[in-house]
C-alpha positions as CSV (number, residue, x, y, z in Angstrom):
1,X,-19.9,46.6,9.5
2,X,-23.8,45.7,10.0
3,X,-24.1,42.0,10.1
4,X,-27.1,42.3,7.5
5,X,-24.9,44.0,5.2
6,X,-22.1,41.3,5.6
7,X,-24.7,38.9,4.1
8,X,-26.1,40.3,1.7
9,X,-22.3,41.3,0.2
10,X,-21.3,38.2,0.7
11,X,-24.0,36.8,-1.5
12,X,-23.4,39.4,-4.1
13,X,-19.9,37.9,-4.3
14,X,-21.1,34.7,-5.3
15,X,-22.9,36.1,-8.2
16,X,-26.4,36.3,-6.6
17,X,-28.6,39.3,-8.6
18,X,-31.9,39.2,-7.2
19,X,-33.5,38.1,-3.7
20,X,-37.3,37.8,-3.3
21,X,-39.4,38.0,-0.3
22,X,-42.0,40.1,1.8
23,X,-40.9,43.1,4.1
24,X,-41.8,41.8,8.0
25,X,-40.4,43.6,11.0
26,X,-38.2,40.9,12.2
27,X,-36.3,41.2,8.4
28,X,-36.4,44.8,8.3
29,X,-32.6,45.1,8.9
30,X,-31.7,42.3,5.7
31,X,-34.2,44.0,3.6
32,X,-32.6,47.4,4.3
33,X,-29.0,45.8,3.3
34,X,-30.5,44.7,0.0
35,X,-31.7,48.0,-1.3
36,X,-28.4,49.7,-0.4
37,X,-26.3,47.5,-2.2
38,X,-25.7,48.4,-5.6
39,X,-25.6,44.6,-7.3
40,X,-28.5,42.9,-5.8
41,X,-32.1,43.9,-6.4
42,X,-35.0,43.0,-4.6
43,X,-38.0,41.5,-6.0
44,X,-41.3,42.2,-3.8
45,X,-43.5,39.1,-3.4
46,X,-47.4,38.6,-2.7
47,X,-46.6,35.8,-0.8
48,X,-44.0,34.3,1.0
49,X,-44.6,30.7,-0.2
50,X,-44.2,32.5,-3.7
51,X,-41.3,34.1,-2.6
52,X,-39.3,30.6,-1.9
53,X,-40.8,29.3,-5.3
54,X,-39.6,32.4,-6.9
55,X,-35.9,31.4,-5.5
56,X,-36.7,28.4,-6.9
57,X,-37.4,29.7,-10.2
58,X,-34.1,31.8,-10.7
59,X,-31.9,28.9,-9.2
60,X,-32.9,26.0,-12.1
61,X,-32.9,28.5,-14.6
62,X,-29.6,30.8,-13.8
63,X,-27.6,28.2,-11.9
64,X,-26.9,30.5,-9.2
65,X,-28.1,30.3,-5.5
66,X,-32.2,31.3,-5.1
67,X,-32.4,33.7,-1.8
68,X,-35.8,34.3,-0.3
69,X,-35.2,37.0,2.4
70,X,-38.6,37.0,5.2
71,X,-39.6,37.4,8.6
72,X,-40.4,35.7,11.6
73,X,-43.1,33.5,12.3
74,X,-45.9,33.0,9.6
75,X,-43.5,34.6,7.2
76,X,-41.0,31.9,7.7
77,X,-43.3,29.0,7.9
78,X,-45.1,30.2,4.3
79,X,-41.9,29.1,2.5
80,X,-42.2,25.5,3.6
81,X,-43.9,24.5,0.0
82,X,-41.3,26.2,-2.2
83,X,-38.7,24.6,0.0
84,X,-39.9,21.1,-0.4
85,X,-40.2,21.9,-4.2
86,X,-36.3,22.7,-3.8
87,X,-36.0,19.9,-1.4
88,X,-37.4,17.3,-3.8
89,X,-35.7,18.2,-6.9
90,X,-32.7,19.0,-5.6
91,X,-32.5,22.7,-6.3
92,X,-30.0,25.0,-4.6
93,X,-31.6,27.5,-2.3
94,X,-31.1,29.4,0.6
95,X,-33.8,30.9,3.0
96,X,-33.0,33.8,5.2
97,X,-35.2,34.3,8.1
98,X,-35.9,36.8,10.6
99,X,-36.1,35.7,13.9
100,X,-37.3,37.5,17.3
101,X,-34.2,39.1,18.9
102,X,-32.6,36.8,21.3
103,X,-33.6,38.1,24.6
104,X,-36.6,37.2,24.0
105,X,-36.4,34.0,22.8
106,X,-38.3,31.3,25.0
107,X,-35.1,29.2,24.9
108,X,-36.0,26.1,26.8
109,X,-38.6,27.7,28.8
110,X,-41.7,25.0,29.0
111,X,-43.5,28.0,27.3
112,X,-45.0,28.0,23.6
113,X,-43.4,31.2,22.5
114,X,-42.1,34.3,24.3
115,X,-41.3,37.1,21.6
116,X,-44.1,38.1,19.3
117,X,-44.3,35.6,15.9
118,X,-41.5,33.6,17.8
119,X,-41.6,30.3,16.1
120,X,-39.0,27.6,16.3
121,X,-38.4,27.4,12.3
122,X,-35.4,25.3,12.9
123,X,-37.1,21.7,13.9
124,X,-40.0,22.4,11.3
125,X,-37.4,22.9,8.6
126,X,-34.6,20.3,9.7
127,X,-36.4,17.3,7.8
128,X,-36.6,19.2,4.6
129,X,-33.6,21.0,4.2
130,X,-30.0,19.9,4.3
131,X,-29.1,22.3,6.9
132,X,-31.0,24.5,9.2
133,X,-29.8,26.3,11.9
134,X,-30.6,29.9,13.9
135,X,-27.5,31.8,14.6
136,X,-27.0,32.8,18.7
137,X,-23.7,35.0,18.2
138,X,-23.5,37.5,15.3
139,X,-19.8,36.6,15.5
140,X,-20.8,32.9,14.0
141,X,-22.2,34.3,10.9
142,X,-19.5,34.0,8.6
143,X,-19.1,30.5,9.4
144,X,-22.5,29.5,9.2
145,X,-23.2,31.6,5.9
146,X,-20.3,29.4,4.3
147,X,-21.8,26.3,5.6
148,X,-24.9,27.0,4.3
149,X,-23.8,28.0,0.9
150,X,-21.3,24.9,0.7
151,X,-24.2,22.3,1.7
152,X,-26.4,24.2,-1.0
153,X,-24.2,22.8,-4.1
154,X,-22.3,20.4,-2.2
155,X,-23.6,17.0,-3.3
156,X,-27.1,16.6,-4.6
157,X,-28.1,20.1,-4.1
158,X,-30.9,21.5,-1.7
159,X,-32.4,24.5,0.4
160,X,-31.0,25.0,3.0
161,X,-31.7,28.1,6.0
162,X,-30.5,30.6,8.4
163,X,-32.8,32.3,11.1
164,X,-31.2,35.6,12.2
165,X,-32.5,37.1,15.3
166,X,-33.4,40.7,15.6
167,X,-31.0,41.8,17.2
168,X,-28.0,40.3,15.3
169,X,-28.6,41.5,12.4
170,X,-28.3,44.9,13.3
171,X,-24.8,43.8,15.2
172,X,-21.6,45.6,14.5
173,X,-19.3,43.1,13.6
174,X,-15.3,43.0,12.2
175,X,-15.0,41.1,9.2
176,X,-11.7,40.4,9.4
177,X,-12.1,38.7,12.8
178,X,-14.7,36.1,11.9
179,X,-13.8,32.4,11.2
180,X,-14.8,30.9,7.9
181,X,-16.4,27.5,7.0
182,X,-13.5,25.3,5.6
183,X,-15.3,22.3,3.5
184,X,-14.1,18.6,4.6
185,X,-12.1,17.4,1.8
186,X,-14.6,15.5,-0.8
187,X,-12.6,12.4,-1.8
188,X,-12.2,12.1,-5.7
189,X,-14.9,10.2,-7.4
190,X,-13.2,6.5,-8.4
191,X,-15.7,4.8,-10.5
192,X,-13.4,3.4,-13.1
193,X,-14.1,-0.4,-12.3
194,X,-18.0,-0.1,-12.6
195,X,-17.7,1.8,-15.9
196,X,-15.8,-1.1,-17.1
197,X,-18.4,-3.2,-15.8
198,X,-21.1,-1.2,-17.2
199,X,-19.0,-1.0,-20.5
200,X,-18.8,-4.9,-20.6
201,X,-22.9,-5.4,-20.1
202,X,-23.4,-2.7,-23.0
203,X,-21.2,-4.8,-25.2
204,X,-23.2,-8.1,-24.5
205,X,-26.4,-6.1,-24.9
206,X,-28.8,-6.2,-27.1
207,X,-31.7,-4.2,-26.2
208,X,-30.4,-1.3,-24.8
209,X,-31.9,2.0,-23.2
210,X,-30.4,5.0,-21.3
211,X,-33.1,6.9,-19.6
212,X,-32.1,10.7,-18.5
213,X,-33.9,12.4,-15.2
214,X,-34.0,15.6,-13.8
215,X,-30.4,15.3,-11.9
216,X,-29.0,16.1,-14.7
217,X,-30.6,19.7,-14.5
218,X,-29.1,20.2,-11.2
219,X,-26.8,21.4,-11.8
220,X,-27.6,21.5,-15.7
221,X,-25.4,19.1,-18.0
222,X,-27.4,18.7,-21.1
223,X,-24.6,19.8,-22.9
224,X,-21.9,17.2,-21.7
225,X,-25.0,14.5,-21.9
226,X,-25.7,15.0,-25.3
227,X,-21.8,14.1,-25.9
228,X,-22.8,10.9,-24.3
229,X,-25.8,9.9,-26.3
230,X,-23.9,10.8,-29.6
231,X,-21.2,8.5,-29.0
232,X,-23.2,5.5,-27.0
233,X,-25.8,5.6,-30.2
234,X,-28.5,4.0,-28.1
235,X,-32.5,4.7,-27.6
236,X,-33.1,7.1,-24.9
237,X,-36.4,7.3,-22.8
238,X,-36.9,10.8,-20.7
239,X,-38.7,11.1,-17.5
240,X,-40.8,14.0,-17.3
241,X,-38.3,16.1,-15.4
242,X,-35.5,15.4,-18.3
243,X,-37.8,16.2,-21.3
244,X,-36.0,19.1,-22.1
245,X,-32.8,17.4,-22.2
246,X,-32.8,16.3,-25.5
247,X,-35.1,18.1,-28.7
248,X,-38.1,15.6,-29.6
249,X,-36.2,16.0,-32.3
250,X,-33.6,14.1,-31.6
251,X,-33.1,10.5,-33.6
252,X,-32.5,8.7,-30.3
253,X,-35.5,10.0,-28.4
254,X,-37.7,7.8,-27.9
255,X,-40.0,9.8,-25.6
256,X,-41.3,9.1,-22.4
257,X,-42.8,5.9,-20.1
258,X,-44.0,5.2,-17.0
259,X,-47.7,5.5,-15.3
260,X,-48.4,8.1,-16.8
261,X,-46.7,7.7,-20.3
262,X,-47.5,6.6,-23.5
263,X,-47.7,3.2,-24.7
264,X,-44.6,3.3,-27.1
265,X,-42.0,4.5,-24.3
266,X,-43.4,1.5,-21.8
267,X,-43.7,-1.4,-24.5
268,X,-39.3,-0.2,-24.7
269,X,-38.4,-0.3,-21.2
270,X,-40.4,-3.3,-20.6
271,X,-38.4,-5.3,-23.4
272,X,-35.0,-3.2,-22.6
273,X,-32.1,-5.8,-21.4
274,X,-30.4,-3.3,-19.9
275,X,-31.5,-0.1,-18.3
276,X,-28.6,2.7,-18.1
277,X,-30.6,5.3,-15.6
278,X,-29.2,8.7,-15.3
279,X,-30.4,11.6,-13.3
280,X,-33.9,9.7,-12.0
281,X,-34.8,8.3,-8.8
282,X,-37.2,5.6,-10.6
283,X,-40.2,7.2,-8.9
284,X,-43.7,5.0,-8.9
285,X,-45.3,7.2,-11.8
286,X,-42.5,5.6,-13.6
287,X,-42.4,2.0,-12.5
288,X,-45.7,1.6,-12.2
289,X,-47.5,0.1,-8.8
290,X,-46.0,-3.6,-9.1
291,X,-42.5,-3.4,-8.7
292,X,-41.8,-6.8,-9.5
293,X,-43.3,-6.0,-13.0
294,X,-40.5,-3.2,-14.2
295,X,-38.0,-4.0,-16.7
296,X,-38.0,-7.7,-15.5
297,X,-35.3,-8.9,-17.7
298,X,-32.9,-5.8,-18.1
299,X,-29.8,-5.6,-16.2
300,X,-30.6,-2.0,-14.4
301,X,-27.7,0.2,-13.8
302,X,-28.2,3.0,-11.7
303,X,-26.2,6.3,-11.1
304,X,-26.8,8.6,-8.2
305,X,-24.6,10.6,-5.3
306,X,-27.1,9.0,-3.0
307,X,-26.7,5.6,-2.3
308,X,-30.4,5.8,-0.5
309,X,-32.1,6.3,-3.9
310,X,-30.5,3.3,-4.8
311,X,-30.8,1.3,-1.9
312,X,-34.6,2.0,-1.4
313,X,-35.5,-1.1,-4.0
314,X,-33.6,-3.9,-1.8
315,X,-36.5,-6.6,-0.7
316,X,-38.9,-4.7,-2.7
317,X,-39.2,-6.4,-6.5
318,X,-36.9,-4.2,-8.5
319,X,-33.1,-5.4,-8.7
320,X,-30.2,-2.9,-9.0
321,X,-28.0,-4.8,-10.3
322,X,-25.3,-2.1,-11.1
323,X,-25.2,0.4,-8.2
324,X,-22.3,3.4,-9.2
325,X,-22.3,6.4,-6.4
326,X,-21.2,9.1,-8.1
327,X,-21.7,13.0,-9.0
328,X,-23.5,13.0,-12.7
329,X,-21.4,16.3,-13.3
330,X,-18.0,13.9,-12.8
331,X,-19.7,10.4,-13.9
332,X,-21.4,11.7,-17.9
333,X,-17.6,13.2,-19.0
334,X,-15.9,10.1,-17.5
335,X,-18.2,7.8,-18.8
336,X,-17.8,9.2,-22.2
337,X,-14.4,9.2,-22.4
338,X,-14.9,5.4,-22.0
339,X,-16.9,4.6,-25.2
340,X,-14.5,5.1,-27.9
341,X,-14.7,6.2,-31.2
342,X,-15.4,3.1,-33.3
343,X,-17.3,1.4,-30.4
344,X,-20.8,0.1,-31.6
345,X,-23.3,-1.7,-30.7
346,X,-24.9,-5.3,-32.6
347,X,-28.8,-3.2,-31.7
348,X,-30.1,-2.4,-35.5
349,X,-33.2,-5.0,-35.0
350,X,-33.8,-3.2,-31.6
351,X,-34.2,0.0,-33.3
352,X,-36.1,-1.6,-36.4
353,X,-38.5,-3.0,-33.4
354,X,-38.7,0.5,-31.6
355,X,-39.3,2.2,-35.0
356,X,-42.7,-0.7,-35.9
357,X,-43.8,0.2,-32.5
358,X,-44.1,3.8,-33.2
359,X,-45.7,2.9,-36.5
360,X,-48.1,0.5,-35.0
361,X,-49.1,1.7,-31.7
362,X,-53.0,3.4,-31.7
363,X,-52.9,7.1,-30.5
364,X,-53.0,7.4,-26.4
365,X,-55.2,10.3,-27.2
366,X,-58.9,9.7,-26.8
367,X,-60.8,11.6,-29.5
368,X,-60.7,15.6,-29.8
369,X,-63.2,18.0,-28.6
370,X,-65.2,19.1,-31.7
371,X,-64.8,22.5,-33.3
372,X,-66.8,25.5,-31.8
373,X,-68.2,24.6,-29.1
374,X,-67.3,27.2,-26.5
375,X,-64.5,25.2,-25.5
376,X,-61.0,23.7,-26.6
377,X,-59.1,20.2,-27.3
378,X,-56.2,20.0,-24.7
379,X,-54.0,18.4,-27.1
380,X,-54.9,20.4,-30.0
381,X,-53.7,23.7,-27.9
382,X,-50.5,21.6,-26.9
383,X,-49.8,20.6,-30.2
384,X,-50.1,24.0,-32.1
385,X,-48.2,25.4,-28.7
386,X,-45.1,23.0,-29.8
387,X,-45.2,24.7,-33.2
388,X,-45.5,28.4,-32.0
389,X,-43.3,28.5,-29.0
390,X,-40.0,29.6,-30.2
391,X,-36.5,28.0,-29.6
392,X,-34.8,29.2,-25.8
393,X,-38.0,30.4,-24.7
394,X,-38.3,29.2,-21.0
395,X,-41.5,27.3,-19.9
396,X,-42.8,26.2,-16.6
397,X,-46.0,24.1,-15.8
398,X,-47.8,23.8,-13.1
399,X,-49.1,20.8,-11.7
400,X,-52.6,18.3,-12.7
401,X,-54.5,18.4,-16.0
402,X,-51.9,21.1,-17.6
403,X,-48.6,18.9,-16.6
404,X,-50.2,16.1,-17.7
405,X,-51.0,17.6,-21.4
406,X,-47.9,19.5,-21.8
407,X,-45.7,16.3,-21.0
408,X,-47.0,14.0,-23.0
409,X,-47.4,16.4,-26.1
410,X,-45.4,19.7,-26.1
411,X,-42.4,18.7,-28.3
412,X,-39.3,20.0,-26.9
413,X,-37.4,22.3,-29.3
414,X,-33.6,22.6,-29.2
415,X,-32.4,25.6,-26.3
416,X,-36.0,25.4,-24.5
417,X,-36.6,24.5,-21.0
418,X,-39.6,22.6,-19.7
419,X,-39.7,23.0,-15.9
420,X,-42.2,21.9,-13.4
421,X,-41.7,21.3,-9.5
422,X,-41.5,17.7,-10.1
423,X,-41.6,15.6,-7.2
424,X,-43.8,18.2,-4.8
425,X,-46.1,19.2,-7.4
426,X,-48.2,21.8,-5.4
427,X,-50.7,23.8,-7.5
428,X,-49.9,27.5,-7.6
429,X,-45.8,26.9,-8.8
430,X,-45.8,27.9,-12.1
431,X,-46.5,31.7,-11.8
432,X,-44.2,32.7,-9.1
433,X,-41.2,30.4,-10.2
434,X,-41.5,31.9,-13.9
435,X,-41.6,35.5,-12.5
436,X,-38.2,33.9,-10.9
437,X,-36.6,33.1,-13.7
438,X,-38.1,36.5,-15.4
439,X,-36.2,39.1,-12.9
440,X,-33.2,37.2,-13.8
441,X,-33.5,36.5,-17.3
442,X,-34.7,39.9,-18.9
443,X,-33.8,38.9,-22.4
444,X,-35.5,35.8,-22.3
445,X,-39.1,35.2,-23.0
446,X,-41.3,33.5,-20.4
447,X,-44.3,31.1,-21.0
448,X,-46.1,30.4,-18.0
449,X,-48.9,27.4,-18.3
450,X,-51.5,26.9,-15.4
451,X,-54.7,25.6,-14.4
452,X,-57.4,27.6,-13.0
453,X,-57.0,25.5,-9.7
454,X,-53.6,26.6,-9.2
455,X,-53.7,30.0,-9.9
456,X,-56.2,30.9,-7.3
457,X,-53.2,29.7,-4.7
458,X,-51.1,32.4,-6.8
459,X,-53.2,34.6,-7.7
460,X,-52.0,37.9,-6.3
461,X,-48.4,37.3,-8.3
462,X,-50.5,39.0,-11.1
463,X,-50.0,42.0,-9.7
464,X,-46.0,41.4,-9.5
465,X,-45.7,40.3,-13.3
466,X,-47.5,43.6,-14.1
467,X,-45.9,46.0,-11.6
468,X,-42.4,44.6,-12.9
469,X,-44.0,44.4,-16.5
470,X,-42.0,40.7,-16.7
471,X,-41.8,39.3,-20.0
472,X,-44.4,36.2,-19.5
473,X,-46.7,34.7,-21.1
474,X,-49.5,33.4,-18.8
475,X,-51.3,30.3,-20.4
476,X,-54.4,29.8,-17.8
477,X,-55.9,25.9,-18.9
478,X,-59.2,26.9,-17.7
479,X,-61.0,24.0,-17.2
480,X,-63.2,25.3,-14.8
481,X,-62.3,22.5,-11.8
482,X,-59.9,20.2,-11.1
483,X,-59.6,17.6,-13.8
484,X,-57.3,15.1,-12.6
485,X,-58.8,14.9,-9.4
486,X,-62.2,14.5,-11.1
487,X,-60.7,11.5,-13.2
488,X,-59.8,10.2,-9.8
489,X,-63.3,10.5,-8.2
490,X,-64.7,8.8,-11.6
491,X,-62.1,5.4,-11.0
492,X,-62.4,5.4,-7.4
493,X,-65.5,6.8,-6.2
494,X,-68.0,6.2,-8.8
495,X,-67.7,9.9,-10.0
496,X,-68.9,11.8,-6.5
497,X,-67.4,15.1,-6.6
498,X,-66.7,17.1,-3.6
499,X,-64.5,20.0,-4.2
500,X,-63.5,19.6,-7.3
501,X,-65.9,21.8,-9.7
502,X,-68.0,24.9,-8.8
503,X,-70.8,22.3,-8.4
504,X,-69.5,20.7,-6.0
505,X,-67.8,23.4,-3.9
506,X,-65.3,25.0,-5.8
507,X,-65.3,29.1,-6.9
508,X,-63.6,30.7,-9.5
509,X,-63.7,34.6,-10.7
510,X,-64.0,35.6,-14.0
511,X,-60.5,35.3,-15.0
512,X,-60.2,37.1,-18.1
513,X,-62.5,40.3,-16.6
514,X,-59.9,40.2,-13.4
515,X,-57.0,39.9,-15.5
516,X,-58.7,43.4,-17.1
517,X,-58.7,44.8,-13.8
518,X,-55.5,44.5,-13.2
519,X,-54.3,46.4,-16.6
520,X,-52.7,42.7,-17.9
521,X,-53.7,42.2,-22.1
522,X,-56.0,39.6,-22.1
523,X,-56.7,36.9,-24.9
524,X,-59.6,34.3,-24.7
525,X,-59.0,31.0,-26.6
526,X,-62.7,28.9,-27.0
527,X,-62.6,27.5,-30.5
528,X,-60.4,24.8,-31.6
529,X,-60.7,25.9,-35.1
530,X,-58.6,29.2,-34.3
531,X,-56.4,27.9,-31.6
532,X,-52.8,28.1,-34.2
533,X,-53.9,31.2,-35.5
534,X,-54.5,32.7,-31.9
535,X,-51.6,31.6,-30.4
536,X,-49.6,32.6,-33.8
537,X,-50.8,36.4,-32.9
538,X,-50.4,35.8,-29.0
539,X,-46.3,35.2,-29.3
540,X,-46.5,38.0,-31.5
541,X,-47.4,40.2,-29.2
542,X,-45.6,41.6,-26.3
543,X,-45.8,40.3,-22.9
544,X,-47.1,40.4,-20.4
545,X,-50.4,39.0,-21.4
546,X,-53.2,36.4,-20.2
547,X,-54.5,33.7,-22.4
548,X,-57.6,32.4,-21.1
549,X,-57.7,28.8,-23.1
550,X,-61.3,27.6,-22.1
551,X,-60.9,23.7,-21.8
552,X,-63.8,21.1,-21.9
553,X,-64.6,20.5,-18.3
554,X,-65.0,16.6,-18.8
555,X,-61.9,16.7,-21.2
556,X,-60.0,13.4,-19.9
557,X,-56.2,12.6,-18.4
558,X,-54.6,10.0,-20.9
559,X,-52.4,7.9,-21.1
560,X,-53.0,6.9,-17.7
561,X,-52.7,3.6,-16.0
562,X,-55.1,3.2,-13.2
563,X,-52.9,4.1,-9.9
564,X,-51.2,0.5,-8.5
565,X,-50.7,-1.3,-11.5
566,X,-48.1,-2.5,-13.4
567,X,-46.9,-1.3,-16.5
568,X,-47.6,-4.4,-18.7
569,X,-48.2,-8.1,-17.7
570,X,-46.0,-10.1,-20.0
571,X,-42.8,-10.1,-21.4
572,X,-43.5,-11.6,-25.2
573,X,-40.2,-13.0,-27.0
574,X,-38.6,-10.4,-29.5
575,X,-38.7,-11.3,-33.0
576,X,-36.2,-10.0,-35.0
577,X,-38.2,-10.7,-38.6
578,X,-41.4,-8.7,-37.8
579,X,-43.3,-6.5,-35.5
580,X,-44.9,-8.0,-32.5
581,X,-46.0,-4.7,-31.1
582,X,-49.8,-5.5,-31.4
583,X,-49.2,-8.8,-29.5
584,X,-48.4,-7.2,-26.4
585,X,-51.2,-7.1,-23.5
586,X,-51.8,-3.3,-23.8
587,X,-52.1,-1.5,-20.3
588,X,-54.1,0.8,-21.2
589,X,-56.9,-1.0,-22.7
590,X,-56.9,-4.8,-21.0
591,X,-57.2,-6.4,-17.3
592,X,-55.8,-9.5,-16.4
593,X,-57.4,-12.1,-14.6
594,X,-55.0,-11.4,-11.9
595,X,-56.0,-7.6,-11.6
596,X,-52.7,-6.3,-12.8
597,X,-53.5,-4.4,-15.4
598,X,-56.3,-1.0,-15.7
599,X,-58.2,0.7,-17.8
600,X,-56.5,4.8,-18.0
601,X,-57.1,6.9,-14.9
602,X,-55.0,7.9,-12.0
């Protein structure tokens, strides 16, 4: 049996249906395998990078591994971004390589390279991946593969890749007289003494939260988590990455917080007396710049299968007071059976105080673009988007101006997903990974939101999404330049623009006219008065199609805190009789004498 077609069956057992990548001679052979076997199909990138984000796409959305099949050289070191999107967020993925045949590998040779597009993928790879290795015996293969695939899922999930020379992959090998990867033994999960600790400070407290991340996509709970919520009855804050955990819906959603949240989810966590943090690595856009500052007075507890996310704070202001190791897939069904039935918690005036904050607190949006001219209010196209987008649909984002609006005003309906590449955040993600997540979820619908930045770094995936006819709707936020780096030149640098407009270096086609050319339906959005109407029609129609939503190009970022400070400055007594929301310091608005606090920006 061909070694290339031992892979690729071997990944059709596990329930892989599509591979994406980029023919290159040194992958011929693995390419080959794929179009010969009968359950995996092969989806033709533009790009590699595209390719891995493509990978990326199917794996958050189908649970199954994400293969990205490419050559040697340039091919294999263009996946590096979609890896660290799966590196970063903790996405299961597996890169298959080409690799110069092994003759003419420079070995260690004090030479640069010795076979054409030789590159040494394996050391630029090792730091982002949670296993790399090139295979030097096609006899190794089974073995390796196995590895690979274990160290994938095993844990807190990642890429991980195989470089297979030339040569070896066109190696006759037996099957049947390969060893296999056997997985260490994982010892069983005990965490029954801190869940009754946990279960003790929940008891005592009285100003509760539970705040839900993205490691609870990965692999997705949201179904054994909303068990949890029902029964614990307490507020729950969402990070960007675990928006689409819950429905906005949802009585105990409180929203989001953090740096770039709105005022309502911050003034909770920072008056929270304990913080019960699920699925989030309590990243700086969510503590805010002074450390010290965060949640000073709540006991935080914090679950994670890596003990470095949790260890990261010590000697640096925030106190983990609670530290439980543990796999959320084992830890949210344990942790559930804990709370019993009748358990309740004395936290009525807390949720009377959340509910006068909500009432209270001015709008974090500064003041909409008027009607008609030429151009569109961000938040009025997110907020009629909410209403039109239908439940299950699928929805990824890209990254800047576009995240920023669709996070802090899409309003999650029940069965949807909101997916970005959270932590890496390159421009240029959306497109590919929602063409992932197309090839593998034909009876799905696709929304696709972008910025005109980032889909000139994707721009040739067009062509896929209408050679493939995908079911996605391509949302381009056009706001000619790159807003939130705009809003960072106005805080920093007294507004002095290089690169970021067409002014000041930047070029952009004419997207709906090349959109035209490329035989994709096209829809321009430039007056706020018909945005609901327009978008009514647009998921109506049948997809594909491109929506060119023309956004003011000095349409502002908010709520922002300006990057470095702290979330609030002081911790005001509760009162149980009356609202004291409006006696807060408000971040957004105020500066301390001590600097703390900023006005919005980045």
């Amino acid at each position: 049996m061909k070694l290339s077609d031992y892979v690729i069956d071997h990944l059709a057992r596990l329930g892989v249906t599509h591979v994406f990548g980029m023919s290159g001679g040194a992958a011929v052979h693995l390419l080959d395998s794929v179009s010969h076997h009968p359950d995996i199909e092969y989806v033709c990138s533009q790009h590699e990078q595209s390719a891995a984000i493509s990978a990326d796409g199917y794996a958050r959305t189908t649970g199954l591994l994400g293969v990205a099949i490419t050559t040697s050289g340039p091919g294999a070191t263009n996946l590096l971004t979609g890896v660290c999107c799966s590196y970063y967020d903790s996405v299961a993925t597996l890169m298959l390589t080409g690799q110069v045949a092994t003759h003419r590998l420079k070995g260690n040779r004090a030479v640069r390279q010795v076979g054409f597009q030789e590159t040494d993928v394996i050391s630029i790879f090792s730091s982002v991946t949670k296993y790399a290795y090139q295979i030097t015996d096609a006899n190794e293969i089974r073995y390796h593969l196995e590895k690979a695939v274990h160290l994938a899922n095993e844990g807190r999930p990642g890429p991980v890749l195989l470089a297979i020379p030339d040569d070896l992959q066109r190696a006759d090998i037996d099957p049947d007289q390969l060893r296999g990867f056997v997985p260490p033994d994982r010892p069983a999960t005990i965490v029954d003494g801190e869940i009754e600790e946990l279960m003790k400070r929940l008891r005592r407290s009285e100003r509760p939260v539970l705040i839900v991340g993205g490691g609870l996509s990965t692999p997705r709970i949201d179904k054994e988590l909303n068990g949890l919520v029902e029964r614990l009855g307490i507020p729950v804050l969402v990070t960007w990455a675990g928006s689409d955990l819950l429905p906005s819906s949802h009585p105990l959603r409180v929203g989001s917080f953090g740096v770039y949240g709105p005022r309502l989810g911050n003034y909770v966590v920072q008056n929270a007396d304990l913080l019960l943090v699920l699925g989030s690595r309590l990243s700086q856009n969510l503590t805010g710049g002074v450390l010290s500052a965060f949640a000073r007075n709540a006991y935080i507890v914090m679950v994670d299968t890596c003990a470095g996310e949790m260890d990261k704070f010590d000697g640096r202001g925030i106190e983990i007071d609670l530290r439980i190791r543990a796999n959320l897939t084992e830890f949210v069904p344990q942790l559930t059976a804990a709370v019993a039935d009748e358990e309740t918690y004395c936290i009525e005036p807390w949720m009377v105080q959340i509910e006068c904050w909500r009432q209270e607190l001015p709008d974090d949006r500064p003041v909409s673009v008027p009607a008609d001219v030429g151009y569109v209010d961000a938040y009025a196209v997110i907020d009629s988007l909410s209403d039109v987008v239908p439940e299950n649909e699928i929805v990824f984002v890209d990254t800047g101006g576009n995240l920023t609006w669709t996070c802090n005003g899409f309003r999650v309906k029940q069965g949807q997903r909101l997916i970005s590449a959270w932590n890496n955040t390159p421009m240029g993600y959306s497109l590919p990974a929602a063409i992932g997540a197309a090839t593998a979820n034909p009876s799905r619908m696709i929304t696709c939101i972008i910025g005109d930045g980032g889909l000139m770094l994707c721009l040739s995936e067009l062509v896929t999404v209408k050679q493939r006819d995908l079911p996605i709707r391509i949302l381009l936020f056009n706001n000619h330049g790159h807003g939130i780096q705009k809003q960072t030149l106005e805080t920093w640098l007294e507004g002095n623009y290089v690169g970021v407009d067409t002014a000041s270096g930047l070029a952009f086609p004419d997207f709906p006219r090349l959109a035209m050319a490329l035989d994709l339906d096209v829809v321009t959005i430039n007056s706020t008065g018909d945005i609901r109407e327009q978008l009514t029609d647009l998921y109506i129609h049948r997809a594909p199609i491109f929506c060119n939503i023309e956004i003011n190009p000095d349409q502002k970022l908010y709520p922002f805190l300006k990057f470095g400070m702290a979330l609030e400055n002081q911790f005001p007594p509760m009162d149980q009789t009356k609202s004291r929301s409006l006696m807060l310091v408000d971040p957004y608005v105020a500066e301390n004498e001590s600097g703390l606090l900023g006005t919005p920006g980045i």
